[in-house]
Chimera marker file (.cmm) of the C-alpha trace (Angstrom):
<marker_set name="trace">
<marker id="1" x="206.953" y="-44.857" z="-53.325" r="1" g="1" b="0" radius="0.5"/>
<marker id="2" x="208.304" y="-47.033" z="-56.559" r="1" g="1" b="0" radius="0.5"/>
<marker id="3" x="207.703" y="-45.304" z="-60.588" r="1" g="1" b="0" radius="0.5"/>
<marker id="4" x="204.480" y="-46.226" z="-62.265" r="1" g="1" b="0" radius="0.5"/>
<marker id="5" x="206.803" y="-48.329" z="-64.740" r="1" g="1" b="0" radius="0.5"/>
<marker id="6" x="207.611" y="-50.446" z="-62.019" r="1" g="1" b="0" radius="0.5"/>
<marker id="7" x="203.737" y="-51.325" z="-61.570" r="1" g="1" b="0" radius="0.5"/>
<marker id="8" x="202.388" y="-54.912" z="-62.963" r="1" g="1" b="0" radius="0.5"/>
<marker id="9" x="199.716" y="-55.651" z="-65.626" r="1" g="1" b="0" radius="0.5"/>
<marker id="10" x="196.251" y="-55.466" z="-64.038" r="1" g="1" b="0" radius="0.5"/>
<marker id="11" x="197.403" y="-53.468" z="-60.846" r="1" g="1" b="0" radius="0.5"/>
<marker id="12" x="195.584" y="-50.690" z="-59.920" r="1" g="1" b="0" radius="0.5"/>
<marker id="13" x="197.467" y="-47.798" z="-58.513" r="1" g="1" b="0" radius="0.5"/>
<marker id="14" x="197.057" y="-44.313" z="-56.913" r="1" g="1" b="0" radius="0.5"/>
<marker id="15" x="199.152" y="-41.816" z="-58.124" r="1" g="1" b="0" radius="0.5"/>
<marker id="16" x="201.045" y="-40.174" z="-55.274" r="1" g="1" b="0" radius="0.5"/>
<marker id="17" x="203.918" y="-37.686" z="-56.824" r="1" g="1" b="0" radius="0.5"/>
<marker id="18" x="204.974" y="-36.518" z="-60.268" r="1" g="1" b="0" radius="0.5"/>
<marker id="19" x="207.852" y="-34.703" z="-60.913" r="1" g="1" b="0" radius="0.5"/>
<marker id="20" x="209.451" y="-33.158" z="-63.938" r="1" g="1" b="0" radius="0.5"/>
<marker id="21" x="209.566" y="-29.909" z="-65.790" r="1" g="1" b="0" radius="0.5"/>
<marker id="22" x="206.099" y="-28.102" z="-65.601" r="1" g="1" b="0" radius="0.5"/>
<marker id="23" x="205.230" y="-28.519" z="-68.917" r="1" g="1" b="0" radius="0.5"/>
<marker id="24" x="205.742" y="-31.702" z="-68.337" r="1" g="1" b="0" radius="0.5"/>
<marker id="25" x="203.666" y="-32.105" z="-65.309" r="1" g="1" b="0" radius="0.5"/>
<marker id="26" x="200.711" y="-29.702" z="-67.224" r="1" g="1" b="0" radius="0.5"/>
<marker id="27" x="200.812" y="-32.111" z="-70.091" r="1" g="1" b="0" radius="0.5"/>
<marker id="28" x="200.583" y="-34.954" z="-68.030" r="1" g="1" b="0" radius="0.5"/>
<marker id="29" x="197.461" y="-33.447" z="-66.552" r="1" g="1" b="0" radius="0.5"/>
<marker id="30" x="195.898" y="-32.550" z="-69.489" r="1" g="1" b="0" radius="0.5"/>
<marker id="31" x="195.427" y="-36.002" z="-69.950" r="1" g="1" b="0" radius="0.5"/>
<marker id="32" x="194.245" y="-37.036" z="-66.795" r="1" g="1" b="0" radius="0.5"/>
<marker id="33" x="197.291" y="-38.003" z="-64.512" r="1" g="1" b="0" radius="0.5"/>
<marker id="34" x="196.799" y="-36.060" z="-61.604" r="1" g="1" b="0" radius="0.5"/>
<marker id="35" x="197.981" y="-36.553" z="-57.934" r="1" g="1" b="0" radius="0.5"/>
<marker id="36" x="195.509" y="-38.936" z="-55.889" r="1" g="1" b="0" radius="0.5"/>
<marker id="37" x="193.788" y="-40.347" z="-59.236" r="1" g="1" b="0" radius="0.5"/>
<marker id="38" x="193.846" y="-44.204" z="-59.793" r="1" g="1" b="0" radius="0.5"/>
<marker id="39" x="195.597" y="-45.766" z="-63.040" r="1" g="1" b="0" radius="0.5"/>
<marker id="40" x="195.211" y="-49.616" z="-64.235" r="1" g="1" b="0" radius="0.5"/>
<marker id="41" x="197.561" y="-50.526" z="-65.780" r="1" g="1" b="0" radius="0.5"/>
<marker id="42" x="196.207" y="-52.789" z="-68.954" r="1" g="1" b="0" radius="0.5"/>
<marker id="43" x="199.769" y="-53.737" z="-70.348" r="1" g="1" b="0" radius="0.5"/>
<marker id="44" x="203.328" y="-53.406" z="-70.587" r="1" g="1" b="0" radius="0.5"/>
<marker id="45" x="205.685" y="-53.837" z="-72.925" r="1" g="1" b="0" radius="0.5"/>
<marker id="46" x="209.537" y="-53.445" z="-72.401" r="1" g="1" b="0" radius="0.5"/>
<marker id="47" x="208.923" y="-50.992" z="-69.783" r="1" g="1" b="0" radius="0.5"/>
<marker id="48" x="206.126" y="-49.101" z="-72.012" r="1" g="1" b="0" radius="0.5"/>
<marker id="49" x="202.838" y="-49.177" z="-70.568" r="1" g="1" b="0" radius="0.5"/>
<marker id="50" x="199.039" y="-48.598" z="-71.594" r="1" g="1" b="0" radius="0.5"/>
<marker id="51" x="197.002" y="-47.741" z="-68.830" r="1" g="1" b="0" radius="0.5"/>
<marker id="52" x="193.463" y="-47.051" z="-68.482" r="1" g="1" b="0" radius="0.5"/>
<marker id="53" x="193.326" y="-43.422" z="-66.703" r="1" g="1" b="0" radius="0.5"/>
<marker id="54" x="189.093" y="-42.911" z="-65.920" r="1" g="1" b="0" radius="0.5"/>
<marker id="55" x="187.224" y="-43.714" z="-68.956" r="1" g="1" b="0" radius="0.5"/>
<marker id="56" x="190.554" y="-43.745" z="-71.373" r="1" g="1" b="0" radius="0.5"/>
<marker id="57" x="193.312" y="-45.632" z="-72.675" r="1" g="1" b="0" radius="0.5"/>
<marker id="58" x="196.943" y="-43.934" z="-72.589" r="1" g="1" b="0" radius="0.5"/>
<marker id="59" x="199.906" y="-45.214" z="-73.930" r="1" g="1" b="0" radius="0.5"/>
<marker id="60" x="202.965" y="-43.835" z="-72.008" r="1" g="1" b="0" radius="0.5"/>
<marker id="61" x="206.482" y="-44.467" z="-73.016" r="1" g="1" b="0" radius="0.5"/>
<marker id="62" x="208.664" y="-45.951" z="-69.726" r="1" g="1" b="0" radius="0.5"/>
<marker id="63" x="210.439" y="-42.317" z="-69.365" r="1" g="1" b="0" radius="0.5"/>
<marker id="64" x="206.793" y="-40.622" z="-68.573" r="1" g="1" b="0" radius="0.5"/>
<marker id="65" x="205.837" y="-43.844" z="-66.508" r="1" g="1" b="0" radius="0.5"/>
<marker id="66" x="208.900" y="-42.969" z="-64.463" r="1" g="1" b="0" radius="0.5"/>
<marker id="67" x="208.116" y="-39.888" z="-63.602" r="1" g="1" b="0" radius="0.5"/>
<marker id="68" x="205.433" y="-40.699" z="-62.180" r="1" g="1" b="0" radius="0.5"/>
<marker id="69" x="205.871" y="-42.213" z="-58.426" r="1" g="1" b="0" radius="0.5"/>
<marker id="70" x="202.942" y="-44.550" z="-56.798" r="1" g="1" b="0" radius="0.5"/>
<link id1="1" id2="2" r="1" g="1" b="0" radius="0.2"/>
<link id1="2" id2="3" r="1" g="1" b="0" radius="0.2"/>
<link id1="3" id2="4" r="1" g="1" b="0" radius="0.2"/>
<link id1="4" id2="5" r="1" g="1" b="0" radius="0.2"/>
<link id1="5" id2="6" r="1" g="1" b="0" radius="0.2"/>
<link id1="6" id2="7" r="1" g="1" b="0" radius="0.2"/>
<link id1="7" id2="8" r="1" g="1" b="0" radius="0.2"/>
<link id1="8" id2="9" r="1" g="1" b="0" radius="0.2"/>
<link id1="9" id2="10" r="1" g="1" b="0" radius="0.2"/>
<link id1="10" id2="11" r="1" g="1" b="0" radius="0.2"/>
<link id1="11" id2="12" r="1" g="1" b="0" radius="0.2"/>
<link id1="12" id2="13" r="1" g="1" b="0" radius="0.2"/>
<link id1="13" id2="14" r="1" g="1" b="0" radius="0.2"/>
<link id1="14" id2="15" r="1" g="1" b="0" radius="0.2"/>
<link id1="15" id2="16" r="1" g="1" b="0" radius="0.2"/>
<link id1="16" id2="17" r="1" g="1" b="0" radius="0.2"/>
<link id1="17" id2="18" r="1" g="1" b="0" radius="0.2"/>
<link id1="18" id2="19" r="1" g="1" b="0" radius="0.2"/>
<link id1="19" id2="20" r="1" g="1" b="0" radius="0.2"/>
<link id1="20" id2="21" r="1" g="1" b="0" radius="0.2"/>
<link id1="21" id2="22" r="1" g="1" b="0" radius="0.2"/>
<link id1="22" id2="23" r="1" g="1" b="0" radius="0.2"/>
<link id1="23" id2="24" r="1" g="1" b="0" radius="0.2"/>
<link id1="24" id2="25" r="1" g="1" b="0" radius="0.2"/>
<link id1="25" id2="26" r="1" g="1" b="0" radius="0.2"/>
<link id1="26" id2="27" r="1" g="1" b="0" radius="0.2"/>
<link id1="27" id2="28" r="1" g="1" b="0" radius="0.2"/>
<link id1="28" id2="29" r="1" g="1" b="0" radius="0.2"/>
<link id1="29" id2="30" r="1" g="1" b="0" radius="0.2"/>
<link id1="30" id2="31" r="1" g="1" b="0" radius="0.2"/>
<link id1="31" id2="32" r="1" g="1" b="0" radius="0.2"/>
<link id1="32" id2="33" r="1" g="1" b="0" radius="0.2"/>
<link id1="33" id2="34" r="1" g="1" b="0" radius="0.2"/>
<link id1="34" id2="35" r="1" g="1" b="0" radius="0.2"/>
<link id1="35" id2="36" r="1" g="1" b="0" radius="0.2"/>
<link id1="36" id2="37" r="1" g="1" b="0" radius="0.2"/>
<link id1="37" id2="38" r="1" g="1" b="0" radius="0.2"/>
<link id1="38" id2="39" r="1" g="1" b="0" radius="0.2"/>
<link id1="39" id2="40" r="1" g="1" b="0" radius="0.2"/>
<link id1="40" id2="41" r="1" g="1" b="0" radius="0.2"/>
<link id1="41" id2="42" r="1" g="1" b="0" radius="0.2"/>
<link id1="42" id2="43" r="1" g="1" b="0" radius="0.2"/>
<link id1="43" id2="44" r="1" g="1" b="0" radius="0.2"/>
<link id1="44" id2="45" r="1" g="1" b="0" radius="0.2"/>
<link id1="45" id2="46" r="1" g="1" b="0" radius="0.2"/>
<link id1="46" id2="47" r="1" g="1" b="0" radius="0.2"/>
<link id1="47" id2="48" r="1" g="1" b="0" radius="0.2"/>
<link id1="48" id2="49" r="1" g="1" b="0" radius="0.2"/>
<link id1="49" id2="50" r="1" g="1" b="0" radius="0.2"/>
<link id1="50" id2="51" r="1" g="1" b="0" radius="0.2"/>
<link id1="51" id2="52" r="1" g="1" b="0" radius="0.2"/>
<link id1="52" id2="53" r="1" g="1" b="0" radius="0.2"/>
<link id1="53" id2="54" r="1" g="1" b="0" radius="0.2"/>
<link id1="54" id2="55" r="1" g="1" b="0" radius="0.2"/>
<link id1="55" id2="56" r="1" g="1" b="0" radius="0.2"/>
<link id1="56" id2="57" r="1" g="1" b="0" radius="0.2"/>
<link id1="57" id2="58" r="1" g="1" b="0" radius="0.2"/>
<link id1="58" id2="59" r="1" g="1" b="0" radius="0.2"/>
<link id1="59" id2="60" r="1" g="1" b="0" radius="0.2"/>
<link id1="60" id2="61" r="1" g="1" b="0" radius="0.2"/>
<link id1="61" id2="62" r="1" g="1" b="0" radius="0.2"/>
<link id1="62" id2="63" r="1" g="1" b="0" radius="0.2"/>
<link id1="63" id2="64" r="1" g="1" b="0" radius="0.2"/>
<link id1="64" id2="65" r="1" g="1" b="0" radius="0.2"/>
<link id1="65" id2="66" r="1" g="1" b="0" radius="0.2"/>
<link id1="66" id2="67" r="1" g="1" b="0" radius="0.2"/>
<link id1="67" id2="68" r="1" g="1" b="0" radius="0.2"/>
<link id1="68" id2="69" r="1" g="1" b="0" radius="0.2"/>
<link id1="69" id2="70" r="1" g="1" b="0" radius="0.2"/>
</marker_set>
């Protein structure tokens, strides 16, 4: 398992683990990052990424990204 920062531009990946405080984790959820759901990563920027989670765009800052392990 690597971070979700780690992943390239135009990857798709499954989301595997995601660790942190539980607010953290609920939030994270709330927005559709869940365990076994696929992210594609659309672009990064100095380790910040935008990612298209189902039918949205996110933009997560590389500290969220990292907590989240593919």
């Amino acid at each position: 398992m690597m971070p979700l920062a780690m992943a390239k531009t135009g990857e798709t990946v499954t989301i595997r683990k995601i660790t942190g405080k539980d607010e953290v984790r609920q939030h994270l959820a709330e927005l559709g990052f869940v365990v076994d759901s696929d992210v594609t990563v659309v672009s990064e920027i100095a380790g910040n990424l935008i990612l298209q989670v189902k039918d949205s765009r996110i933009a997560l800052d590389k500290t969220m990204a990292n907590r989240m392990m593919i």
